[in-house]
PDB file with one MODEL, atoms N, CA, C and O in Angstrom:
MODEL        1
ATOM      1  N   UNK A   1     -36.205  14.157  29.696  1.00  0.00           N
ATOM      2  CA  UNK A   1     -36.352  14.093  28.243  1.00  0.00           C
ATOM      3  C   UNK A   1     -35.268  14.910  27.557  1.00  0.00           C
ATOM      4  O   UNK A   1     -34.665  14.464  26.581  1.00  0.00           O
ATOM      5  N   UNK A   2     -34.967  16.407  28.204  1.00  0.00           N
ATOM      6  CA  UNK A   2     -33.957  17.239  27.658  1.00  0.00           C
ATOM      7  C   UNK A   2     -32.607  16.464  27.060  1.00  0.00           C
ATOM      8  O   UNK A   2     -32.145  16.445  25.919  1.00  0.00           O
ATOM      9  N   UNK A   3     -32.069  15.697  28.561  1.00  0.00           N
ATOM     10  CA  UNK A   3     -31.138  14.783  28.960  1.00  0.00           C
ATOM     11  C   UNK A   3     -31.099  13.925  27.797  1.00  0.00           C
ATOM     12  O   UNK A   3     -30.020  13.746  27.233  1.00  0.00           O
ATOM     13  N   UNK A   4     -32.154  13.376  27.377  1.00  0.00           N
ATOM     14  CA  UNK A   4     -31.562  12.242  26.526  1.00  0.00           C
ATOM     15  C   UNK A   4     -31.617  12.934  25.127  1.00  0.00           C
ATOM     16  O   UNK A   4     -30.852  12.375  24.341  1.00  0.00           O
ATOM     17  N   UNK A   5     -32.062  13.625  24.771  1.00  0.00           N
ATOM     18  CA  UNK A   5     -32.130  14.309  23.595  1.00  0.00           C
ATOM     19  C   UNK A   5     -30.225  14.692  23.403  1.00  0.00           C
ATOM     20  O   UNK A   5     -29.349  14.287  22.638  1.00  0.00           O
ATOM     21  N   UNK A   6     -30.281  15.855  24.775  1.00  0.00           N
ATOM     22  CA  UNK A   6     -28.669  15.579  24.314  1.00  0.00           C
ATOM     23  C   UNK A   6     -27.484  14.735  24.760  1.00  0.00           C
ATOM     24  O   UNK A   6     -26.437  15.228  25.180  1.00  0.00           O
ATOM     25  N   UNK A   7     -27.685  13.599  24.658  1.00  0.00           N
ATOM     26  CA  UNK A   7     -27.255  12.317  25.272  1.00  0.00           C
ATOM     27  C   UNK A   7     -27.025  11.829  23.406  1.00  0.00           C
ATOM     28  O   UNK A   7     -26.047  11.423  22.779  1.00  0.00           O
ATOM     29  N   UNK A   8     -28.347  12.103  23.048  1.00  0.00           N
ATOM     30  CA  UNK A   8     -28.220  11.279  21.806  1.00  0.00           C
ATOM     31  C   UNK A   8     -27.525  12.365  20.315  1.00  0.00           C
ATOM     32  O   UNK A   8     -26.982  11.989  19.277  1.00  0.00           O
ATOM     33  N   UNK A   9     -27.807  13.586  20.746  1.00  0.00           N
ATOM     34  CA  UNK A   9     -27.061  14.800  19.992  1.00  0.00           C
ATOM     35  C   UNK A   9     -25.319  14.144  20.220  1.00  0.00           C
ATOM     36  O   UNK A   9     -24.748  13.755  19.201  1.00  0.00           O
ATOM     37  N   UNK A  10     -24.685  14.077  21.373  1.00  0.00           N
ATOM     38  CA  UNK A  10     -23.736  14.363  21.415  1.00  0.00           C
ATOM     39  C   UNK A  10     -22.987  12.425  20.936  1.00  0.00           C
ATOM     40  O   UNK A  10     -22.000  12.161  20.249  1.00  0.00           O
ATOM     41  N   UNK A  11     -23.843  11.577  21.557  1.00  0.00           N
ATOM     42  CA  UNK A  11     -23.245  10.185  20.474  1.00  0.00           C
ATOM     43  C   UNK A  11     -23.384  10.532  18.993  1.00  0.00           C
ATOM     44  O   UNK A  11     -22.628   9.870  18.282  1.00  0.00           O
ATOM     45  N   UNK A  12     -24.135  11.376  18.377  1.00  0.00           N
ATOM     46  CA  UNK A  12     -24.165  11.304  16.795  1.00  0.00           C
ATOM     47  C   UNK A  12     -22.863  11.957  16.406  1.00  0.00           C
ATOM     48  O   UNK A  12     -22.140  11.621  15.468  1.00  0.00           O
ATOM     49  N   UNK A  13     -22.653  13.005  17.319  1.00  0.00           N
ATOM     50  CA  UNK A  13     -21.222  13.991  17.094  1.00  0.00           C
ATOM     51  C   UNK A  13     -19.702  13.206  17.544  1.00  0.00           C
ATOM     52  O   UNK A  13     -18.576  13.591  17.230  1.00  0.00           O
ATOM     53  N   UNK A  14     -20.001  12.206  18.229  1.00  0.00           N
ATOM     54  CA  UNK A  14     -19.251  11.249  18.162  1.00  0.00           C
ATOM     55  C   UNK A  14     -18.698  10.066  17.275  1.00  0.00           C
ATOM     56  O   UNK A  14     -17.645   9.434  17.366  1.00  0.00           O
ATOM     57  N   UNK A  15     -19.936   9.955  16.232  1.00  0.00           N
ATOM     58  CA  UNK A  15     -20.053   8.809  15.589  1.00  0.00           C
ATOM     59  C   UNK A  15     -19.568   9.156  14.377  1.00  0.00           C
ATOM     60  O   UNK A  15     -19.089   8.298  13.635  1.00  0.00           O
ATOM     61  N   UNK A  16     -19.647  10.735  13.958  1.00  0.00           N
ATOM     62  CA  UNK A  16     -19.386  10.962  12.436  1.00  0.00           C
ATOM     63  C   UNK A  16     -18.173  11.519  12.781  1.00  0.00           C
ATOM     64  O   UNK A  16     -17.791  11.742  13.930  1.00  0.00           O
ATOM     65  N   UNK A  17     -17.352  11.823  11.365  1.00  0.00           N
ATOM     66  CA  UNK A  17     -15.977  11.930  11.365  1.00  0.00           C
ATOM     67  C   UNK A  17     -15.618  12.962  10.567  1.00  0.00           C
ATOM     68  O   UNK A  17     -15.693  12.795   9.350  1.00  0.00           O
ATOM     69  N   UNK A  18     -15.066  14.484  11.208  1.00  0.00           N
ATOM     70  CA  UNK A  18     -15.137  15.086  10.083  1.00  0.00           C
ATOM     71  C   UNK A  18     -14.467  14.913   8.823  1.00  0.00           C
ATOM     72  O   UNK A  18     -13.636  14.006   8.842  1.00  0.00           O
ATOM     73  N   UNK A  19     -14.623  15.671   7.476  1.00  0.00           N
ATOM     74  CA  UNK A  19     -14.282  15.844   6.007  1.00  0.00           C
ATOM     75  C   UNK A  19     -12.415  15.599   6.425  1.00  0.00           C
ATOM     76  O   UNK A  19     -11.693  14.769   5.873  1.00  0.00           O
ATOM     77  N   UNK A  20     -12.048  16.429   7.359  1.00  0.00           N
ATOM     78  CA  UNK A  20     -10.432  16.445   7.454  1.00  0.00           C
ATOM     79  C   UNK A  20     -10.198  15.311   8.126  1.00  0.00           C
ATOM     80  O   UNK A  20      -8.992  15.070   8.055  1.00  0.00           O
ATOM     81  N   UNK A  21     -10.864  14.365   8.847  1.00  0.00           N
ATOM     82  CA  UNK A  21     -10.132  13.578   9.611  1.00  0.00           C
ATOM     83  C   UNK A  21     -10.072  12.277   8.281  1.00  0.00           C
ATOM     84  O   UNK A  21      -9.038  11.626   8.136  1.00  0.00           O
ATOM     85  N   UNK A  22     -11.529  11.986   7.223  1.00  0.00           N
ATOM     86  CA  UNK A  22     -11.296  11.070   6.646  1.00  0.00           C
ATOM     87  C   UNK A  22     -10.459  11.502   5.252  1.00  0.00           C
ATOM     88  O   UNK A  22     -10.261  10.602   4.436  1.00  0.00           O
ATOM     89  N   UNK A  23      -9.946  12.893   4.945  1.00  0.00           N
ATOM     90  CA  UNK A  23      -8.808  12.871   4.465  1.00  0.00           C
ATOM     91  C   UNK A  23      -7.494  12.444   4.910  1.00  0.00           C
ATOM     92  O   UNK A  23      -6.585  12.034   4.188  1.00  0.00           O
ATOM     93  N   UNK A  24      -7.484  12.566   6.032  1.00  0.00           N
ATOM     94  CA  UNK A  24      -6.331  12.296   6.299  1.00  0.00           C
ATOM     95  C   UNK A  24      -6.042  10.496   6.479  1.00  0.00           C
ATOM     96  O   UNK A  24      -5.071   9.795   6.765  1.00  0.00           O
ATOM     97  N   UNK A  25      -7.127  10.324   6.216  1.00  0.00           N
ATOM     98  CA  UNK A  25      -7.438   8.780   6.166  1.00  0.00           C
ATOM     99  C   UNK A  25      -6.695   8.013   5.009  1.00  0.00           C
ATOM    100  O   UNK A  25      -5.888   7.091   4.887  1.00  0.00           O
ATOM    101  N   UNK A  26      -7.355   8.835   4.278  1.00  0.00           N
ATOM    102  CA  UNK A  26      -7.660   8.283   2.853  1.00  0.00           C
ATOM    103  C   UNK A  26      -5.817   8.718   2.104  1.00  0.00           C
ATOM    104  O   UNK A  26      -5.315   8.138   1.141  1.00  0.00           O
ATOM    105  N   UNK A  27      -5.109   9.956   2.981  1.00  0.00           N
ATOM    106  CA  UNK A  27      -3.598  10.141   2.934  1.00  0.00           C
ATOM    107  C   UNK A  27      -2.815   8.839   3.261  1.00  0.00           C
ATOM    108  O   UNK A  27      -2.074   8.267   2.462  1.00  0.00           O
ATOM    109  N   UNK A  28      -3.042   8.486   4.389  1.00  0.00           N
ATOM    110  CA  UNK A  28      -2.235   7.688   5.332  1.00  0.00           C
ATOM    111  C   UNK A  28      -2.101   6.574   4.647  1.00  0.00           C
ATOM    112  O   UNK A  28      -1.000   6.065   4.442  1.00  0.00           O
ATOM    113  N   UNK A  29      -3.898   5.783   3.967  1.00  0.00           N
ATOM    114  CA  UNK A  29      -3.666   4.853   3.580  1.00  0.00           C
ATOM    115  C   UNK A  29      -3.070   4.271   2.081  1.00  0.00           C
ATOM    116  O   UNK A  29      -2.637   3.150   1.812  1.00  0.00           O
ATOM    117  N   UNK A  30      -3.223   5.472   1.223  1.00  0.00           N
ATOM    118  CA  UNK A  30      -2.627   5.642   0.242  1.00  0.00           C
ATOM    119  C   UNK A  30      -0.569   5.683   0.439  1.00  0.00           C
ATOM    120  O   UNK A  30       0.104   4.751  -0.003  1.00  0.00           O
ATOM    121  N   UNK A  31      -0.054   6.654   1.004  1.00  0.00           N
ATOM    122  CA  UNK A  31       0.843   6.260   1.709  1.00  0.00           C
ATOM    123  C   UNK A  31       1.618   4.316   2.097  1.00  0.00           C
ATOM    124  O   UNK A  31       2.740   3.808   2.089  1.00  0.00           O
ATOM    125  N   UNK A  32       0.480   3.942   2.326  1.00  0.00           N
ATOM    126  CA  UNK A  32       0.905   3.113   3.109  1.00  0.00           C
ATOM    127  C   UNK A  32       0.798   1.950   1.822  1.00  0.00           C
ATOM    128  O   UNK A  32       1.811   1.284   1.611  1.00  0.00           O
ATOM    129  N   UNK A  33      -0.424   1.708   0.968  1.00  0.00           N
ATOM    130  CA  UNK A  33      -0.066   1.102  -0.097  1.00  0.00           C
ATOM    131  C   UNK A  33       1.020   1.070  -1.300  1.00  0.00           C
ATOM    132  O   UNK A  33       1.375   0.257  -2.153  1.00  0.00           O
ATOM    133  N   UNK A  34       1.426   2.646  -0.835  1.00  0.00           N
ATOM    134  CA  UNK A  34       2.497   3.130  -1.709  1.00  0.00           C
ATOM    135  C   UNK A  34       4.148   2.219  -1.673  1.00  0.00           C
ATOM    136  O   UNK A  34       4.999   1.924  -2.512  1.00  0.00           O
ATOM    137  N   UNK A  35       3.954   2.014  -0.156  1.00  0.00           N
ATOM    138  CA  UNK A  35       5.031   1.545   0.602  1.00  0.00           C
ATOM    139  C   UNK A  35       4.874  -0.182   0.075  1.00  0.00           C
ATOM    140  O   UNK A  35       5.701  -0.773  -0.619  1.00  0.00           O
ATOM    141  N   UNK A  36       3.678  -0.715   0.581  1.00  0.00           N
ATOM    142  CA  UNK A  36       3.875  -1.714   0.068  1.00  0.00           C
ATOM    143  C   UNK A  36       3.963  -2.670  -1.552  1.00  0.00           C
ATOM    144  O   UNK A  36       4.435  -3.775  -1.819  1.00  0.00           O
ATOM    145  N   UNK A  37       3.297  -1.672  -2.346  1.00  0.00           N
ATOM    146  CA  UNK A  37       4.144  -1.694  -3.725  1.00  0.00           C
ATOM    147  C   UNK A  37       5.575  -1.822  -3.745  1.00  0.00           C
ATOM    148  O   UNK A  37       6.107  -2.782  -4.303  1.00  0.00           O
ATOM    149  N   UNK A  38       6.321  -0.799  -3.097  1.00  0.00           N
ATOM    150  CA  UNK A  38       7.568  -0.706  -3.098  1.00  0.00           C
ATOM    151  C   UNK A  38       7.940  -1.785  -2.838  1.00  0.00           C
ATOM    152  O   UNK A  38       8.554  -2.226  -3.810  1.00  0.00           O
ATOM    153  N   UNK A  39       7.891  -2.827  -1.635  1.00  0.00           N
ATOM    154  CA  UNK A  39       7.958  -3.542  -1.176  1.00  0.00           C
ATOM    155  C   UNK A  39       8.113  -4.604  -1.883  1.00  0.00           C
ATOM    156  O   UNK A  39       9.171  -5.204  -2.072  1.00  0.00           O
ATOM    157  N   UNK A  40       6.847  -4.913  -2.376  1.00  0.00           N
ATOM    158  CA  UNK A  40       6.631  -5.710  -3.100  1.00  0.00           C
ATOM    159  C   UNK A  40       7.604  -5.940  -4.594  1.00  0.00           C
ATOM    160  O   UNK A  40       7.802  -7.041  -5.109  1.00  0.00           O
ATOM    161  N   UNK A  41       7.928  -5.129  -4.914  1.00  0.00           N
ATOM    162  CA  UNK A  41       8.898  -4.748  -6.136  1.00  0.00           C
ATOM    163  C   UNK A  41      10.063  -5.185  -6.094  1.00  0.00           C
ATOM    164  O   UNK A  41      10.606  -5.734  -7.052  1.00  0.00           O
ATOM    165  N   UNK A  42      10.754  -4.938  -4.638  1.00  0.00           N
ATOM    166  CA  UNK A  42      11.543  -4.765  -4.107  1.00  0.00           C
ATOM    167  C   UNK A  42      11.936  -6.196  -3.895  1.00  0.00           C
ATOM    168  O   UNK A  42      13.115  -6.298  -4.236  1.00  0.00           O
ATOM    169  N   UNK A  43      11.524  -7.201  -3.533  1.00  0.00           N
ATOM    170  CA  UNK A  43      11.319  -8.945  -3.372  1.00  0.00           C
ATOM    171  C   UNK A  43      10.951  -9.337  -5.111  1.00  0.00           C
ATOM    172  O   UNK A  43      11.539 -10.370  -5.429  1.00  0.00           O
ATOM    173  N   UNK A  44      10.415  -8.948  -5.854  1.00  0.00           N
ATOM    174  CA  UNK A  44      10.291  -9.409  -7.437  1.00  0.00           C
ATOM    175  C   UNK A  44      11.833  -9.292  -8.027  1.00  0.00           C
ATOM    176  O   UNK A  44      12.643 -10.140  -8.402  1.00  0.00           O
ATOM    177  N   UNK A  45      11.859  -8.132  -7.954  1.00  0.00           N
ATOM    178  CA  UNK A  45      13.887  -7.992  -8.076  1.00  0.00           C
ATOM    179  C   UNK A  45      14.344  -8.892  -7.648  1.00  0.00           C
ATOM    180  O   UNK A  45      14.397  -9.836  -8.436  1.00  0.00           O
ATOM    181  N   UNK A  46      14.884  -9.128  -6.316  1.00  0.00           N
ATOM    182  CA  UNK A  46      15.684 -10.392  -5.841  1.00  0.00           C
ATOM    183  C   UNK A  46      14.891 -11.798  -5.843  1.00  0.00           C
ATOM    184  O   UNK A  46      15.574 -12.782  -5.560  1.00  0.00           O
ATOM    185  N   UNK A  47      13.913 -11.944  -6.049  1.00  0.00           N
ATOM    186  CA  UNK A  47      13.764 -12.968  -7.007  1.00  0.00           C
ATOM    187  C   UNK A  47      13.962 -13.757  -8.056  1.00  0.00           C
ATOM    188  O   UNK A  47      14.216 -14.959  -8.127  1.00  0.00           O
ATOM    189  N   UNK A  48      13.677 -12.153  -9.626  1.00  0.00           N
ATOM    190  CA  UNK A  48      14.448 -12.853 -10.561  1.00  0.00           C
ATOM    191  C   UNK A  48      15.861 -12.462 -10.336  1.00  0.00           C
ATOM    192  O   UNK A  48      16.428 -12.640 -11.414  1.00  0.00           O
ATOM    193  N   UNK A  49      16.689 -12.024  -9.475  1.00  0.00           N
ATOM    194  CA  UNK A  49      18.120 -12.055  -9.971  1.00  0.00           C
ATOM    195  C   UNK A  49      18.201 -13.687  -9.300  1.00  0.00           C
ATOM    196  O   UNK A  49      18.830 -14.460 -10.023  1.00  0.00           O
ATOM    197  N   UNK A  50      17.717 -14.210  -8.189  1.00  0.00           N
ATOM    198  CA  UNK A  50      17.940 -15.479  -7.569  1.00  0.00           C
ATOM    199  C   UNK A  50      17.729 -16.401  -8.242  1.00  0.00           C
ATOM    200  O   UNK A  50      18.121 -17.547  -8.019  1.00  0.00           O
ATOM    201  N   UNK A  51      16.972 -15.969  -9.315  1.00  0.00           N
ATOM    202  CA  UNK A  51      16.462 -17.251 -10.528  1.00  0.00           C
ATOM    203  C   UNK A  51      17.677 -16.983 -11.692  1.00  0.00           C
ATOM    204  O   UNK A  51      18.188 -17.889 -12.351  1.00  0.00           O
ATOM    205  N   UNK A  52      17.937 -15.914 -11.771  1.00  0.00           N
ATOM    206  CA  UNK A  52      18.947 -15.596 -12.984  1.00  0.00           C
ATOM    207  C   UNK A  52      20.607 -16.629 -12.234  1.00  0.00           C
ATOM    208  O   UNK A  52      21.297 -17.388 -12.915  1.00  0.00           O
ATOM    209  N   UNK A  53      20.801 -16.355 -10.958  1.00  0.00           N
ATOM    210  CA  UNK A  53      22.161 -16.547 -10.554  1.00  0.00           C
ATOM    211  C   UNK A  53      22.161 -18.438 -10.523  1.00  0.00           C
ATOM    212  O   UNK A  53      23.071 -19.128 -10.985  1.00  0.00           O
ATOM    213  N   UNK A  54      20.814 -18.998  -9.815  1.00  0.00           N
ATOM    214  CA  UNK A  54      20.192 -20.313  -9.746  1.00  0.00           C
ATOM    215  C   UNK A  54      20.359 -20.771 -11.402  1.00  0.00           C
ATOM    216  O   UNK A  54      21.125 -21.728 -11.510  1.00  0.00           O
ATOM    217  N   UNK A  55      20.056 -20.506 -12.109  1.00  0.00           N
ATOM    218  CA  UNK A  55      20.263 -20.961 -13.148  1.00  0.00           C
ATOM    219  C   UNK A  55      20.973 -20.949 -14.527  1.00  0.00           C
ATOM    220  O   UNK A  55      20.787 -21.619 -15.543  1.00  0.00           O
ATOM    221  N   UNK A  56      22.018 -19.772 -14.161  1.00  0.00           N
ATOM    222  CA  UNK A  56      22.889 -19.384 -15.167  1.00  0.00           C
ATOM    223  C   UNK A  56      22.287 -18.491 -15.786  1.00  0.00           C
ATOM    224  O   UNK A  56      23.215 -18.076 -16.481  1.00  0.00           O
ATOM    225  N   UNK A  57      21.341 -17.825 -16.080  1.00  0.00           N
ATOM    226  CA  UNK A  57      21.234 -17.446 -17.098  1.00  0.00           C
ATOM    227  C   UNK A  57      21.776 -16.024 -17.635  1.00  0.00           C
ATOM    228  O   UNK A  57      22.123 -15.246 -16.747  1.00  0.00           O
ATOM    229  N   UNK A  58      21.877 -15.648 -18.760  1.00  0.00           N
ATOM    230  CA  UNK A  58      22.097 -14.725 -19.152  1.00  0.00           C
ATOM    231  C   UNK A  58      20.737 -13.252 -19.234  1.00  0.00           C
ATOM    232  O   UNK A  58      19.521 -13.269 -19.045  1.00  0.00           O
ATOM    233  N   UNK A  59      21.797 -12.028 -19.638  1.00  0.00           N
ATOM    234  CA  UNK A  59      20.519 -11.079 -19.359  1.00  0.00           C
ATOM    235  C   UNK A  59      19.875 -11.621 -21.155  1.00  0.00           C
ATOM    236  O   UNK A  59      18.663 -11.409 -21.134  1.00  0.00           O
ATOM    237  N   UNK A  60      20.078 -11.907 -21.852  1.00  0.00           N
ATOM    238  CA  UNK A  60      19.323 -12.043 -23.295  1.00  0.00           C
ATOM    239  C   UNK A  60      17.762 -12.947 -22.787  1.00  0.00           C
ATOM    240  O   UNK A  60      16.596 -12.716 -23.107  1.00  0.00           O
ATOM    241  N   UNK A  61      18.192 -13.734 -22.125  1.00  0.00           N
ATOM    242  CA  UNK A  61      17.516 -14.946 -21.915  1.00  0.00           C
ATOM    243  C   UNK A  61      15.747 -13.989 -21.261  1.00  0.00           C
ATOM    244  O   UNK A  61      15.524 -12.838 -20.886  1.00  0.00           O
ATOM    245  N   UNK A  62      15.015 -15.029 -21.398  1.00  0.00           N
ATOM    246  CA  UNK A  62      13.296 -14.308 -20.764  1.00  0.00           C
ATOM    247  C   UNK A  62      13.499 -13.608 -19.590  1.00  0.00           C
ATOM    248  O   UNK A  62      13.241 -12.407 -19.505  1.00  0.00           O
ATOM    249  N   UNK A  63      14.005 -14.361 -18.547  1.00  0.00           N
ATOM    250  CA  UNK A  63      14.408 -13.948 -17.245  1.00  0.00           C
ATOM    251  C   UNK A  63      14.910 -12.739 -16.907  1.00  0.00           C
ATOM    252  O   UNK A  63      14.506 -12.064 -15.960  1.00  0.00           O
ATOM    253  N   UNK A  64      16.065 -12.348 -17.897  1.00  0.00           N
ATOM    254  CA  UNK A  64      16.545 -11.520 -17.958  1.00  0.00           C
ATOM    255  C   UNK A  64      15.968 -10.479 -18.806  1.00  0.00           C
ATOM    256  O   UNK A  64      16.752  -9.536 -18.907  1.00  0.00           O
ATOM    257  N   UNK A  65      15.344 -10.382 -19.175  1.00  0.00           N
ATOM    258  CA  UNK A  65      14.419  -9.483 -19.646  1.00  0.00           C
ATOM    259  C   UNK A  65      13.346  -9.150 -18.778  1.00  0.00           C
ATOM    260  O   UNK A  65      12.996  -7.987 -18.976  1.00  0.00           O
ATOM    261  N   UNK A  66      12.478  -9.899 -17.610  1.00  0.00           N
ATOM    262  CA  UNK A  66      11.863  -9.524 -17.029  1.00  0.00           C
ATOM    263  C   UNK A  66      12.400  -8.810 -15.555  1.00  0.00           C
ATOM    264  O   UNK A  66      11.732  -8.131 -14.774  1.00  0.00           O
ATOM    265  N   UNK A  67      13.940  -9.236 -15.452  1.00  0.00           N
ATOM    266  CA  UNK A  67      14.475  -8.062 -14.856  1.00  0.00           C
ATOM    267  C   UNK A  67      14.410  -6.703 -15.158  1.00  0.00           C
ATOM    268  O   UNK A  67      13.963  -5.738 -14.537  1.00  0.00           O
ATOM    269  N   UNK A  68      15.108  -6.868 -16.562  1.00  0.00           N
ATOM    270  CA  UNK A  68      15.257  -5.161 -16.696  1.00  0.00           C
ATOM    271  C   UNK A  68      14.001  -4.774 -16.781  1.00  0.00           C
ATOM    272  O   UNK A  68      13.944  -3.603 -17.155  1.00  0.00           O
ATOM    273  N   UNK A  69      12.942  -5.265 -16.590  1.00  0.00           N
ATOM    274  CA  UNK A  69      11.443  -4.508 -16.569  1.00  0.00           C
ATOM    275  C   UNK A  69      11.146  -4.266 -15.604  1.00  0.00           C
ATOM    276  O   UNK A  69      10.529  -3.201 -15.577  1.00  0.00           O
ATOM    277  N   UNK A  70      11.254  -4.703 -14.728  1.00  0.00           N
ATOM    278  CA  UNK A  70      11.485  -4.876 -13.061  1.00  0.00           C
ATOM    279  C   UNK A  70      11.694  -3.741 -12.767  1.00  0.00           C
ATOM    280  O   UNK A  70      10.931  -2.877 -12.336  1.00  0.00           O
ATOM    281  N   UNK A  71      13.088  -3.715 -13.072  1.00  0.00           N
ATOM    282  CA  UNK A  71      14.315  -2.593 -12.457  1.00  0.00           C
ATOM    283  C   UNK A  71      13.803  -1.279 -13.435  1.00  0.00           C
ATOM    284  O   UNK A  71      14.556  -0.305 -13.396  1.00  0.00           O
ATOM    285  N   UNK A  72      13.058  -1.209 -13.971  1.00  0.00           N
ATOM    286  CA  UNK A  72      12.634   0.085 -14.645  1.00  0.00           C
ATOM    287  C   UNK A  72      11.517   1.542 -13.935  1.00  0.00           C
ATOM    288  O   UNK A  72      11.273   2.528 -14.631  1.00  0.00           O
TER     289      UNK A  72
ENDMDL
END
């Protein structure tokens, strides 16, 4: 009976996670969305310049305005 008592003590101490480990969680993954914003930004840019060069346009034009918002 002892036995399983701490059989089942030591799976619970297994199962939870301490305060620092799910900070560092909650770091990493923040981090990592951070990155893919960037990313993501990063492909919107060469997008509209590919639409700006594809179609002539000038920076006055919509396009070109949603660059320089882009690039801001």
């Amino acid at each position: 009976m002892l036995l399983k008592v701490n059989l089942v003590k030591q799976k619970e101490k297994e199962m939870t996670r301490s305060l620092e480990e799910i900070q560092a969680d909650k770091k990493a993954l923040a981090e990592e969305e951070k990155q893919a914003l960037k990313a993501h930004k990063k492909n919107a840019v060469a997008e509209v310049k590919k639409l700006i060069l594809q179609y002539n346009l000038t920076k006055g034009d919509i396009r070109g305005k949603a660059l320089k918002q882009l690039e801001l």
